[in-house]
N, C-alpha and C positions, 0 to 999 in steps of 0.2 A: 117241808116244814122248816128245815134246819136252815135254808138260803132263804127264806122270808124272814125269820127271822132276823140273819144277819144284814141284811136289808134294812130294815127297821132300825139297827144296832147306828149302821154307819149314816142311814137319815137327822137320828136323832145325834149323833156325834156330830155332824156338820154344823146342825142348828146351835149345838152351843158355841159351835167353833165362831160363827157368825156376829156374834155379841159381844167381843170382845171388846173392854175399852179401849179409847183410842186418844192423844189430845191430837188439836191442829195446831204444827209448828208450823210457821211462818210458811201457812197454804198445802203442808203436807202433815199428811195423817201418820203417828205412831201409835205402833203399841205401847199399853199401861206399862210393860214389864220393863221395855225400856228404855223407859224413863225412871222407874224405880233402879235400873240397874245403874243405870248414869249419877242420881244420889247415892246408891250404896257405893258406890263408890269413890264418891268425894268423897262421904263420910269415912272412909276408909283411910285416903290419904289423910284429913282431918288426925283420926285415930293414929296414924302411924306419926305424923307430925308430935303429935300430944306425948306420946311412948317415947319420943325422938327427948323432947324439951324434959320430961321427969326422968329420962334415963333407964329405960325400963329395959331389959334386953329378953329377946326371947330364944329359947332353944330352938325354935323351929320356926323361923319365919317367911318359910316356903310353905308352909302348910297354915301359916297364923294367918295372911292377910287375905290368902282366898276364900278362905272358909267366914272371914268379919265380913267380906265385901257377900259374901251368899245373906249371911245373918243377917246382915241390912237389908239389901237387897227383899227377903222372901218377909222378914218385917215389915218393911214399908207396903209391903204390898198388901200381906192382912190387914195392916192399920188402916190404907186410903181405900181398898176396893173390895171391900171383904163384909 
């Protein structure tokens, strides 16, 4: 009963896996993620440029720009495919 189960577990785990969006660049297929990753992360340099021009400094900006580039990143991605 236990391995029918998990059977059924990993069927239906492929299928969603299957539907993933995708765009066509230029003749090849990518993942939605990215490409959201690819904007979170301009917008990032964007963000860090902008911090750069107001003079903003930050104590930790080993931990500030990965975590803005994720922010965008898992953002963009609620906002277009969600």
């Amino acid at each position: 009963m236990i391995i029918t189960n998990g059977i059924y577990g990993v069927a239906a785990f492929a299928l969603l896996l299957s539907r993933a969006p995708s765009f066509d660049i230029l003749g090849s297929f990518f993942p939605a993620w990215l490409v959201c990753l690819a904007v979170g992360l301009l917008l990032t340099v964007a963000a860090y440029w902008l911090l750069l021009r107001v003079r903003v400094v930050l104590a930790l900006p080993v931990l500030a720009y990965p975590s803005l580039t994720a922010l965008l990143t898992f953002a963009l991605w609620l906002a277009f495919f969600r």
